[in-house]
C-alpha positions as CSV (number, residue, x, y, z in Angstrom):
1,X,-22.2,105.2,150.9
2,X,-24.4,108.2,151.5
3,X,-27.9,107.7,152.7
4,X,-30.2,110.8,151.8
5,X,-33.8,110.4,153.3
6,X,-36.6,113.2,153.5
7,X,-39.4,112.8,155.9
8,X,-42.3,110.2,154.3
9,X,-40.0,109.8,151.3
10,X,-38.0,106.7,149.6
11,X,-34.8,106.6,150.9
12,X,-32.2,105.5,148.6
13,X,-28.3,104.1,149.0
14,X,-26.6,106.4,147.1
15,X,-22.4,105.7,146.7
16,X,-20.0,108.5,146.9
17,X,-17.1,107.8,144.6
18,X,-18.5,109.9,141.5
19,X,-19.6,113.1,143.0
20,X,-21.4,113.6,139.6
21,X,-23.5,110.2,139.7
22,X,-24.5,110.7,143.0
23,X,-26.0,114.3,142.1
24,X,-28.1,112.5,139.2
25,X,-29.4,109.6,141.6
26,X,-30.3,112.4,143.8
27,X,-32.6,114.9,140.9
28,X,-33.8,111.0,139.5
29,X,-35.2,110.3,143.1
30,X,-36.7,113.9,143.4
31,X,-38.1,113.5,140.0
32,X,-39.7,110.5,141.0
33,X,-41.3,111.9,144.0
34,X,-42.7,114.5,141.7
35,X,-44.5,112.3,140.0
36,X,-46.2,110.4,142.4
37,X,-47.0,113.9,144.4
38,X,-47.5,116.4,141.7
39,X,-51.5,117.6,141.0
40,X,-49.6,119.0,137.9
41,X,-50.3,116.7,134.5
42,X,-47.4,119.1,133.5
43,X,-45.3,118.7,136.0
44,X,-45.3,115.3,135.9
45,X,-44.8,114.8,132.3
46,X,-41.8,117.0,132.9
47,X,-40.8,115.0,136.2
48,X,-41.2,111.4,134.5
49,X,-39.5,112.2,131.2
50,X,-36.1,113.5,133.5
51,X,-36.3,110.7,135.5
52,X,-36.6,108.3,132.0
53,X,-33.7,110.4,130.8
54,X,-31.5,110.2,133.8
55,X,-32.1,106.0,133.7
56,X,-31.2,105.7,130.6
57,X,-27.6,107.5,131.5
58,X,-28.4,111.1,129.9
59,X,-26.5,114.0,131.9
60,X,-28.6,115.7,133.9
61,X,-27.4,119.1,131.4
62,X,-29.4,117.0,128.8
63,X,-32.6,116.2,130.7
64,X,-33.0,119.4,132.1
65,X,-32.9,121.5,128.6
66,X,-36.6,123.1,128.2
67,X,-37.6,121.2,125.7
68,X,-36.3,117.9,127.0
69,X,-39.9,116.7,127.8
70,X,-42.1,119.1,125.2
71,X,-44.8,117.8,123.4
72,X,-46.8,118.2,120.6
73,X,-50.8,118.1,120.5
74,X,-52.6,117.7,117.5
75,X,-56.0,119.5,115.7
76,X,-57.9,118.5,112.8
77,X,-59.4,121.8,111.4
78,X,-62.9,120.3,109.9
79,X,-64.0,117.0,110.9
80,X,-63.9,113.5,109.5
81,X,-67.3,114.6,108.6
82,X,-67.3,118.0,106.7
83,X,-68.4,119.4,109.9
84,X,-67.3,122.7,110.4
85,X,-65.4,122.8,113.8
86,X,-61.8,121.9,115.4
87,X,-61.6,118.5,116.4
88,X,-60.8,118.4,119.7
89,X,-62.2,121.7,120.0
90,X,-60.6,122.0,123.9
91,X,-57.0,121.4,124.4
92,X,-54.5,121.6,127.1
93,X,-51.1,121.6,126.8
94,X,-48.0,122.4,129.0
95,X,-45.6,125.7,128.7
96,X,-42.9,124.6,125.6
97,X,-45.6,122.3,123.7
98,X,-47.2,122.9,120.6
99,X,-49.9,122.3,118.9
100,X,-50.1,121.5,115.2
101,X,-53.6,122.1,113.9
102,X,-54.2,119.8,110.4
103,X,-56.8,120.8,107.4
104,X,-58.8,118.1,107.4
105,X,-62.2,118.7,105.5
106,X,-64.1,121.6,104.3
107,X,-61.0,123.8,103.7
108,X,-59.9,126.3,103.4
109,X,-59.1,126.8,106.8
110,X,-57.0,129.4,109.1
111,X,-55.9,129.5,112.9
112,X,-56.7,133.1,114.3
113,X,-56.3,134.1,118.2
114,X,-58.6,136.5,119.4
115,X,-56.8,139.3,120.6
116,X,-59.2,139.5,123.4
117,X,-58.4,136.2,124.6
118,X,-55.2,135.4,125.1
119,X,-52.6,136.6,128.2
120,X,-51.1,140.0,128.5
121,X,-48.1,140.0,126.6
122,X,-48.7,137.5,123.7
123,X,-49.6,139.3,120.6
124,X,-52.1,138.3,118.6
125,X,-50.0,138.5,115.3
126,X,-47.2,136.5,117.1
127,X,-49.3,133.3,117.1
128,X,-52.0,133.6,114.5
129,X,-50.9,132.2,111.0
130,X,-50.8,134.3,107.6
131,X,-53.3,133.6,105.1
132,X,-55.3,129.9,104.7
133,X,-54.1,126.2,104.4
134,X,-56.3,125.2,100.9
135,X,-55.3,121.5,100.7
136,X,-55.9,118.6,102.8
137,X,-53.1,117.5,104.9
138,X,-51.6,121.0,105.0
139,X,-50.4,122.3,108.8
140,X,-49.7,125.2,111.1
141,X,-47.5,124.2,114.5
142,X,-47.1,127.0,117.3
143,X,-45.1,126.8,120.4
144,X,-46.6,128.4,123.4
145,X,-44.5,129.5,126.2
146,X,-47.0,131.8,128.0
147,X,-49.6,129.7,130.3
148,X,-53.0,130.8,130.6
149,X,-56.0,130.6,128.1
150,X,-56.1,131.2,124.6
151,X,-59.2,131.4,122.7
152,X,-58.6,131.3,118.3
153,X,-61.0,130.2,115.2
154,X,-61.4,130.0,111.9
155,X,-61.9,133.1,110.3
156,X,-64.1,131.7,107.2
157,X,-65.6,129.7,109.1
158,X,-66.2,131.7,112.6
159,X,-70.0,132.4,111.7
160,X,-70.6,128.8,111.2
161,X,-68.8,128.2,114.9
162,X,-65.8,127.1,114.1
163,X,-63.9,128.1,117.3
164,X,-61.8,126.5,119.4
165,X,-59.8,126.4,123.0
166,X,-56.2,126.1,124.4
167,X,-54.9,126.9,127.9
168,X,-51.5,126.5,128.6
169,X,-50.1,125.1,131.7
């Protein structure tokens, strides 16, 4: 067998007869050291996912597609309420998430970027939706893939304060 040990980390027995298996072993134990090390709530999501995947016998060409580990978040647009605001109205997510904002109550109801908020090379047409969700239950999902900070709102509804917060990770 082959022994592979960094300094202050888990060592594990790894055997050598399939070349293939022991390179998996080998990304499963760094992706568990991520995830006990990492300050990142992304990287670790990533990490533990890949490290579920490789356990469960999934190649490593499998767990280590980018969107292997994405997630979705989720918004109300309107509160339980009537209120008029985004519920959360702060959200983070990781880089290959989405986010699928719901009309809730007090419709209609639209997701608009502020072109003045969001990072350099993300247009603001490229992530705000066309025209107004009218009926309850109705959805918008967007995938980011740019980090940084991303500031939207309503547009009916901006004067009333309807905005909301996303920063991507």
């Amino acid at each position: 067998t082959a022994d592979v040990a960094r300094a202050g980390e888990p060592m594990m027995s790894i055997g050598d007869k399939n070349p293939a298996k022991t390179l998996e072993m080998l990304q499963l134990n760094d992706e568990l050291n991520t995830v006990v090390k990492s300050d990142s709530m992304c990287s670790r999501r990533h990490a533990m996912a890949r490290a579920a995947g490789l356990a469960a016998g999934l190649a490593m060409a499998q767990v280590n597609k980018p969107g292997f580990a994405a997630a979705t978040k989720m918004v109300k647009l309107g509160a339980d309420n009537g209120q008029l605001v985004f519920v959360p109205d702060e959200i983070e997510i990781c880089k290959g998430d989405s986010v699928t904002w719901t009309n809730n109550k007090a419709g209609p109801h639209n997701v608009v970027f502020d072109e003045e908020a969001i990072p350099e090379g993300v247009t603001q047409e490229s992530i705000s939706m066309d025209g107004l969700l009218n009926d309850e239950g109705a959805t918008f999902t967007k995938k980011f893939d740019v980090a940084g900070s991303y500031a939207y709102y309503c547009e009916p509804h901006r004067g009333a304060g309807m905005n909301g917060a996303l920063t991507v990770a």
